[in-house]
C-alpha positions as CSV (number, residue, x, y, z in Angstrom):
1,X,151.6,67.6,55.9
2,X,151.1,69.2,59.4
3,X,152.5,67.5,62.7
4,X,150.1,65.1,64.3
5,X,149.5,65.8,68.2
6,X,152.5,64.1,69.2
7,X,154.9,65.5,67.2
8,X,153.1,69.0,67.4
9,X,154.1,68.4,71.7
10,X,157.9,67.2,71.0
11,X,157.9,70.7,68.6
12,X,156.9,73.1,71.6
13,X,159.0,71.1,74.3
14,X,162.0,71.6,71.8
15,X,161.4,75.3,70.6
16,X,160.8,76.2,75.1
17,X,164.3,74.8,75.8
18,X,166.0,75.9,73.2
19,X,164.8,79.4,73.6
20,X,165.0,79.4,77.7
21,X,168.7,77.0,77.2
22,X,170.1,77.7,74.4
23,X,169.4,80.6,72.6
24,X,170.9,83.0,75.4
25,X,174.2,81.7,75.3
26,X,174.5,79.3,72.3
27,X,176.0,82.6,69.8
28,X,176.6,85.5,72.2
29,X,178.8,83.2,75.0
30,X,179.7,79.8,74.2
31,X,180.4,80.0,70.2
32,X,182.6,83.1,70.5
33,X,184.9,81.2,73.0
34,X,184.9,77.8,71.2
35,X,183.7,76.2,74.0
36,X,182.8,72.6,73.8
37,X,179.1,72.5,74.9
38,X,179.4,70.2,78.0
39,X,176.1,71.2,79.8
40,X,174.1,71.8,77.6
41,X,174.5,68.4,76.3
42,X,173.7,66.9,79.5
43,X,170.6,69.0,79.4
44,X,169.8,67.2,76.2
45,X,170.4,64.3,77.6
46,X,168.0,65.1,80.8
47,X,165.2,66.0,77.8
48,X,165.7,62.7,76.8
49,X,166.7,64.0,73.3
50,X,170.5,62.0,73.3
51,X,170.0,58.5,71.9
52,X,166.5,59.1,71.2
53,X,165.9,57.2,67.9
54,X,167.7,54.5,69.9
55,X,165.0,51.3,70.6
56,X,164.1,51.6,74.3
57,X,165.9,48.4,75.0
58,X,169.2,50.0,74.4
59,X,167.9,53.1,76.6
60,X,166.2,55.5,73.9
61,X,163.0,56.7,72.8
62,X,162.4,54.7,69.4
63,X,161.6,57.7,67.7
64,X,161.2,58.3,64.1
65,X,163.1,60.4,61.7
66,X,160.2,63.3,61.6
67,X,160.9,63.2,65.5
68,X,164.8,64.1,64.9
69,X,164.2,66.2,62.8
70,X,161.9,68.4,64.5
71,X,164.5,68.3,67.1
72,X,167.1,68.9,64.6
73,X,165.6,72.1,63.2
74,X,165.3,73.4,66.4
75,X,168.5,72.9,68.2
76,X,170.2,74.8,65.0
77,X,167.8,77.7,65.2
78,X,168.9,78.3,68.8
79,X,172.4,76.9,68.3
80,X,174.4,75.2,64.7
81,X,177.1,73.9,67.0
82,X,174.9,72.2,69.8
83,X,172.7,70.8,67.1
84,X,175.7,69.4,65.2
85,X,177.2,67.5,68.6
86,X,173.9,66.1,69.0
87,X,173.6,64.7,65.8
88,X,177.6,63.6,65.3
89,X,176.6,61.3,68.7
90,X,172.5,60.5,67.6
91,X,172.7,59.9,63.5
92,X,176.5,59.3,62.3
93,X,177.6,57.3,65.5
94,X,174.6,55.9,67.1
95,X,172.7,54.9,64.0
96,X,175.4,52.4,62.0
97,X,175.8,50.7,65.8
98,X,172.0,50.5,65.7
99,X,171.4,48.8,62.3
100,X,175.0,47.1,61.7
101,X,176.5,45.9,65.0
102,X,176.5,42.8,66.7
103,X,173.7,42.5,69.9
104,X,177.1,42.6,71.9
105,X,178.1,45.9,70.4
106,X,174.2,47.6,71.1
107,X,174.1,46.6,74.3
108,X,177.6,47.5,75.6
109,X,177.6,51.1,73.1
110,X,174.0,52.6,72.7
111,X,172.8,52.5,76.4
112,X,176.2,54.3,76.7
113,X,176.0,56.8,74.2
114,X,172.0,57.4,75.2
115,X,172.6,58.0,78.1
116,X,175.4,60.6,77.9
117,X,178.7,58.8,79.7
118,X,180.2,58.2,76.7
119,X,180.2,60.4,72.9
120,X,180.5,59.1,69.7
121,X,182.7,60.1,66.4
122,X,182.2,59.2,62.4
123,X,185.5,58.7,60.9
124,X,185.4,58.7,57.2
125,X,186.7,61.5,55.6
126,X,190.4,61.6,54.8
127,X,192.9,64.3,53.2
128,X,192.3,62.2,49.5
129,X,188.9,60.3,50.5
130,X,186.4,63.0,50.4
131,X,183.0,62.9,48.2
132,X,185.3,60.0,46.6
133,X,184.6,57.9,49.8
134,X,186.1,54.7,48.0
135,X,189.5,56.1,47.9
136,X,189.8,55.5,51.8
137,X,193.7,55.3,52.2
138,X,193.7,54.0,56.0
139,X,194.6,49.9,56.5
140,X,194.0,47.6,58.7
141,X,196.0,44.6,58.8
142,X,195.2,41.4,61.1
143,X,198.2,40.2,63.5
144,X,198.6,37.4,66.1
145,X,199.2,39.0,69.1
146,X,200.6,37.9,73.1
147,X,196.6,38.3,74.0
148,X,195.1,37.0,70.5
149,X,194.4,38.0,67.3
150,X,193.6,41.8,66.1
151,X,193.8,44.4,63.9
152,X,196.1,47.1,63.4
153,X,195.2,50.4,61.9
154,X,196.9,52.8,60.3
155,X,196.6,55.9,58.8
156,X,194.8,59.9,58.4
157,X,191.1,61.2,59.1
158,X,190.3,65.1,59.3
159,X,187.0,66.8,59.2
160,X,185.7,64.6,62.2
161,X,183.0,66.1,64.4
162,X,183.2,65.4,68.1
163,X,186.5,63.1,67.8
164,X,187.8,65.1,70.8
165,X,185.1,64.4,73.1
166,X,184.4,60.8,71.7
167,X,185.6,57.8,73.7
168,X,184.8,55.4,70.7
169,X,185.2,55.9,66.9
170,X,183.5,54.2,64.1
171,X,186.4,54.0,61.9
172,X,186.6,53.1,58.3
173,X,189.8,51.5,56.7
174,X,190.8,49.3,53.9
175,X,191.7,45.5,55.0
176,X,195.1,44.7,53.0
177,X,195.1,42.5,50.0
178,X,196.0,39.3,51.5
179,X,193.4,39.1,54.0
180,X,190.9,39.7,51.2
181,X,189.9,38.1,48.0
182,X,191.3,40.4,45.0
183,X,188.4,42.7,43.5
184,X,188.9,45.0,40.8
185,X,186.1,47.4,43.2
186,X,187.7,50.3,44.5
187,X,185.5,50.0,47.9
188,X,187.0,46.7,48.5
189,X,188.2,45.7,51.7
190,X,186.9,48.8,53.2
191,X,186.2,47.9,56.9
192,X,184.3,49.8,59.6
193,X,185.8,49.5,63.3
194,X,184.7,50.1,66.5
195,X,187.7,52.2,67.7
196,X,188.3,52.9,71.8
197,X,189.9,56.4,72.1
198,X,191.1,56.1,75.5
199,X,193.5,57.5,77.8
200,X,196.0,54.9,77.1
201,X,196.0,55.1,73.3
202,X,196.6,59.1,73.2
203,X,199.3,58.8,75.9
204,X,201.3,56.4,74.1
205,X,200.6,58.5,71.0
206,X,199.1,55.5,68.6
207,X,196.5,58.5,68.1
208,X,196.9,61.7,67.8
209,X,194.2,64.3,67.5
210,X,194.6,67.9,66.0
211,X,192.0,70.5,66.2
212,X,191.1,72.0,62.8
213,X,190.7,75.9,63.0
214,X,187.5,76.6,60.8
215,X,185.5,79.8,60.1
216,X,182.0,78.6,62.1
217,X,180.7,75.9,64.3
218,X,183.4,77.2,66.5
219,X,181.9,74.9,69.5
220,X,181.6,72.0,67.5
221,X,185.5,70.6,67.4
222,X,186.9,69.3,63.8
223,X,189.6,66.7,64.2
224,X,192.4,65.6,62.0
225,X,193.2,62.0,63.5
226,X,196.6,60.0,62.8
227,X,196.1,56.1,63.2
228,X,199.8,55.1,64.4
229,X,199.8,51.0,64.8
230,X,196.2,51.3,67.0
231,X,195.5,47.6,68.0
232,X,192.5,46.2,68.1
233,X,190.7,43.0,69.1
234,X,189.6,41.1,66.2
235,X,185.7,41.1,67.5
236,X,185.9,45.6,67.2
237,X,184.6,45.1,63.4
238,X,181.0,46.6,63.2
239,X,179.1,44.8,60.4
240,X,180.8,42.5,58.2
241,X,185.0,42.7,56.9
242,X,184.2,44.9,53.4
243,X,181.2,46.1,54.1
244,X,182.4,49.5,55.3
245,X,181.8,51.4,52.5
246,X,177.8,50.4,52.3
247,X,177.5,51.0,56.0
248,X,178.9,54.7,55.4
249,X,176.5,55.2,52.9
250,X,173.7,54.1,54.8
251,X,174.4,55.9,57.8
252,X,175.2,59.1,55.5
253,X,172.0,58.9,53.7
254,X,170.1,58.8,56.9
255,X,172.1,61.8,57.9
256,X,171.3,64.1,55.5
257,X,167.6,64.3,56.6
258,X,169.0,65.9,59.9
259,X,171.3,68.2,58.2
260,X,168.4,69.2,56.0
261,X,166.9,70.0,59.1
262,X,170.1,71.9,60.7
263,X,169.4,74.0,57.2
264,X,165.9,74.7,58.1
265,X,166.8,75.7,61.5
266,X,169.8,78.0,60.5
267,X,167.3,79.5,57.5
268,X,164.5,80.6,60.2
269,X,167.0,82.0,62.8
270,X,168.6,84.2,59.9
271,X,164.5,85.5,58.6
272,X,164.3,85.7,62.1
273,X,167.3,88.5,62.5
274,X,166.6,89.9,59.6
275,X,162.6,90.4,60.7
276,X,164.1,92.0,64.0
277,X,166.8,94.0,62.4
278,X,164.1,95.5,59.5
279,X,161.5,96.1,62.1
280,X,163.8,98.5,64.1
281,X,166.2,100.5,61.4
282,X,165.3,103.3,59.8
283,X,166.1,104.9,56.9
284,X,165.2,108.2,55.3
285,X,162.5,108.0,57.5
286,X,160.9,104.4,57.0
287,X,161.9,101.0,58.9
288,X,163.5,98.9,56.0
289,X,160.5,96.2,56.7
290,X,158.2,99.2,54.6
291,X,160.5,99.2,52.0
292,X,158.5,97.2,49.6
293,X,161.6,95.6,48.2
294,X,162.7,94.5,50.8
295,X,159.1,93.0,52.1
296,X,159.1,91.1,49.2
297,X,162.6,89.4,49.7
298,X,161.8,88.4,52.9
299,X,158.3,86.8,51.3
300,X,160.0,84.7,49.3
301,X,163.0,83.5,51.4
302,X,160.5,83.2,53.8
303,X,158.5,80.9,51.4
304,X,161.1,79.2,50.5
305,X,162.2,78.0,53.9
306,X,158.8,76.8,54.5
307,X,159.2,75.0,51.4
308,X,162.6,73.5,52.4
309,X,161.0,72.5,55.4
310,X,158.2,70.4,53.7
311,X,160.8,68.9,51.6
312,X,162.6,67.2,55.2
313,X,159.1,66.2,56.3
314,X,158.7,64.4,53.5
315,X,162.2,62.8,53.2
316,X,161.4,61.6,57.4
317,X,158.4,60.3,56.5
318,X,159.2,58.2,53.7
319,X,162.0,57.0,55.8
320,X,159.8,56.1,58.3
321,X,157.3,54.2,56.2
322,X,160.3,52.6,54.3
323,X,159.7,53.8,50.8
324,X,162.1,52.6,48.3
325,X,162.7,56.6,47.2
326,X,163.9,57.7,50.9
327,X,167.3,58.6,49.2
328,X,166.5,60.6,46.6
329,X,164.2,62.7,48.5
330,X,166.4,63.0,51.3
331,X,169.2,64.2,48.9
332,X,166.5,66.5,47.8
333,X,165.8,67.8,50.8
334,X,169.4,68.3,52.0
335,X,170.3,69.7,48.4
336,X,167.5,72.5,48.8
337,X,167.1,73.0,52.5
338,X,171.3,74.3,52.6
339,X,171.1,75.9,49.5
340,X,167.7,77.9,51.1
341,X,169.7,78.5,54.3
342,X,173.3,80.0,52.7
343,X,170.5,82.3,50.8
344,X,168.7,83.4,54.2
345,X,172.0,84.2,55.8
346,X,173.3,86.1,53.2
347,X,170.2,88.1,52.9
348,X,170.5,88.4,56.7
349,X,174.0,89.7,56.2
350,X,173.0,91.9,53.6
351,X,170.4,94.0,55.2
352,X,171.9,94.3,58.3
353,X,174.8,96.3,56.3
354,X,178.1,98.1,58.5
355,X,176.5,96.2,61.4
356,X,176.1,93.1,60.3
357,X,179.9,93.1,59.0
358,X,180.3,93.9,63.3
359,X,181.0,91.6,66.4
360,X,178.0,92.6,68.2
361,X,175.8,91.4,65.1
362,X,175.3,87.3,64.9
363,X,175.4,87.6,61.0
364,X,178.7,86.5,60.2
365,X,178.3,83.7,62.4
366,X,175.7,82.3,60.4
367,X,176.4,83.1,57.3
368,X,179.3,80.8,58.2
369,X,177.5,78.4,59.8
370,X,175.2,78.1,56.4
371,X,178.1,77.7,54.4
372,X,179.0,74.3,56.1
373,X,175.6,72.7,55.4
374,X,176.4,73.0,51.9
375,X,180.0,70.2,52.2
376,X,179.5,68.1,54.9
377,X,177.7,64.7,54.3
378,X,177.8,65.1,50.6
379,X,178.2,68.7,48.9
380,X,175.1,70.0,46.8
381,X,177.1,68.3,43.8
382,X,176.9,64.9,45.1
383,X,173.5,65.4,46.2
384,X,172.6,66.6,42.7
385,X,174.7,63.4,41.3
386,X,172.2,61.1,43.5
387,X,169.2,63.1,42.9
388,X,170.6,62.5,39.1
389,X,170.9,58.6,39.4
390,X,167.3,58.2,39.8
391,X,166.4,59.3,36.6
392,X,168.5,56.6,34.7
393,X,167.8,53.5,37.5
């Protein structure tokens, strides 16, 4: 399965600016500050890279998943947390507006969001509404207002990439009872809405962000969100009232291809540091890369990553061509491809010893980074639970 000439191109473009853009000050500037990565998302957006599986009508490229991906996998290598804002804006925000929203909602939102003047934020997860998506606790009620009718929303999110630098959420909450017909399915009601995070809205406090402190991905913000009374117009439901819980799952499943890919990336920067860091430390006499042991680790993990990376060219692919298996293979390939990077950076870790554990060694800041690709959009459990499922449908 080797790149065509096309894709081969978009590879080397990507792997030249991330390694004259990003790589020196992605980990050894920006990340240990925190610091949101303003311009070098605008750089993306100048590579044409932001918004560019968007259809060119709506200002993107109408590329395909392999396409993101190959992007993908490169960002991470140079940078987990630039990588992550891109996708948080391109896949979880930008793709559910794409295939779900009204031609009102594409044209006013994804030229937008393409284009950089406005980001984009995923809000799903809550404190009690984790892999258990269907336990959403959030509401949303439908009022007559002075201007009209609309929605209220109430209630918690956390865990929600970008939310800080978004100025419109997707939003899931549960409609109340009375404005739906009763269901005995826990995912009814569940609504997705097009939320404006404005000015206005955080000054009169009907939402309130909180940064989450977290151990990696330093530059890419977590948010816990609090819903207080937020008011919306009745036409800010993307898809259909219900439907929610689908459109979460759709745009999740296309999601884990590109966090399969963030795995690849983060797997080949940590073989990468470990290569460097073998090549040049010696020990009773001998660089630790002619330790044969050690040789041989590196052979496999190396292997390994390769083979990860086959298994999110295939997961693209078969999303591309519509295959009726895209979902199990792209849980596959998000199930191995973290599991294969948290391995890499350990090793990484490992061989790099007293240093590695040191501030001037990127290591630890991997190692953490690895660890996330394992929990967010679906943990290796639910992927294995999906993987599972297609043995008994």
């Amino acid at each position: 399965m080797l790149l065509c000439e096309e894709h081969e191109m978009l590879r080397k473009t990507a792997r030249e600016f991330v390694e004259k853009e990003v790589t020196p000050v992605g980990y050894y500037k920006l990340e240990q500050k925190g610091e949101f990565p303003k311009e070098l998302f605008k750089k993306l957006v100048d590579m044409g890279y932001v918004g560019m599986s968007f259809p060119e009508e709506y200002g993107g490229m109408g590329a395909d998943c392999l396409s993101t991906s190959i992007v993908a996998a490169e960002l991470a290598f140079g940078w987990p947390s630039l990588q992550l804002v891109w996708s948080a804006n391109e896949s979880l925000s930008g793709f559910p507006i794409m295939k779900f929203g009204s031609e009102a909602q594409k044209k006013r939102l994804l030229p937008e969001l393409a284009s950089g003047n406005i980001m984009g934020c995923f809000a799903l997860t809550e404190p009690d509404a984790g892999s258990d998506a269907a336990n959403i606790q959030a509401t949303a009620e439908l009022e007559q207002f002075d201007w009209g009718r609309g929605w209220v929303l109430n209630g918690h999110k956390t865990f929600i990439t970008n939310a800080d630098a978004a100025s419109v959420g997707i939003v899931f909450a549960r409609v109340k009872d009375k404005f739906k017909r009763a269901s005995k399915k826990r995912h009814a009601g569940i609504t997705a809405f097009l939320v404006k995070i404005d000015k206005q809205h955080l000054k009169d406090d009907r939402i309130e962000l909180n940064d989450l402190a977290k151990w990696g991905l330093l530059s890419s913000h977590f948010c816990h969100i609090v819903l207080d009374n937020v008011e919306l117009r009745e036409n800010c439901v993307l898809g259909e009232v219900g439907n929610g819980l689908h459109i979460a799952m759709e745009t999740l499943n296309n999601g884990r291809v590109n966090i399969a890919a963030q795995s690849v990336g983060i797997a080949r920067r940590a073989l990468y540091e470990a290569k460097e860091y073998a090549k040049m430390r010696k020990v009773f006499g001998k660089t630790l890369m002619e330790f044969d042991e050690k040789a041989k680790e590196l052979a496999r993990l190396q292997t390994k990553a390769d083979a990860a990376w086959l298994h999110v060219m295939r997961a693209a692919q078969a999303r591309d061509k519509g295959l009726s298996d895209y979902i199990t293979k792209a849980s596959e390939a998000k199930l191995f491809a973290s599991e294969v990077a948290v391995e890499c950076a350990m090793f990484n870790y490992r061989i790099q010893g007293g240093f590695g554990y040191t501030k001037e060694s990127i290591a630890m800041p991997i190692l953490h980074d690895a660890l996330a690709t394992v929990t967010y959009e679906g943990t290796s459990d639910i992927q294995e639970l999906t993987i599972a499922k297609s043995f008994r449908d």
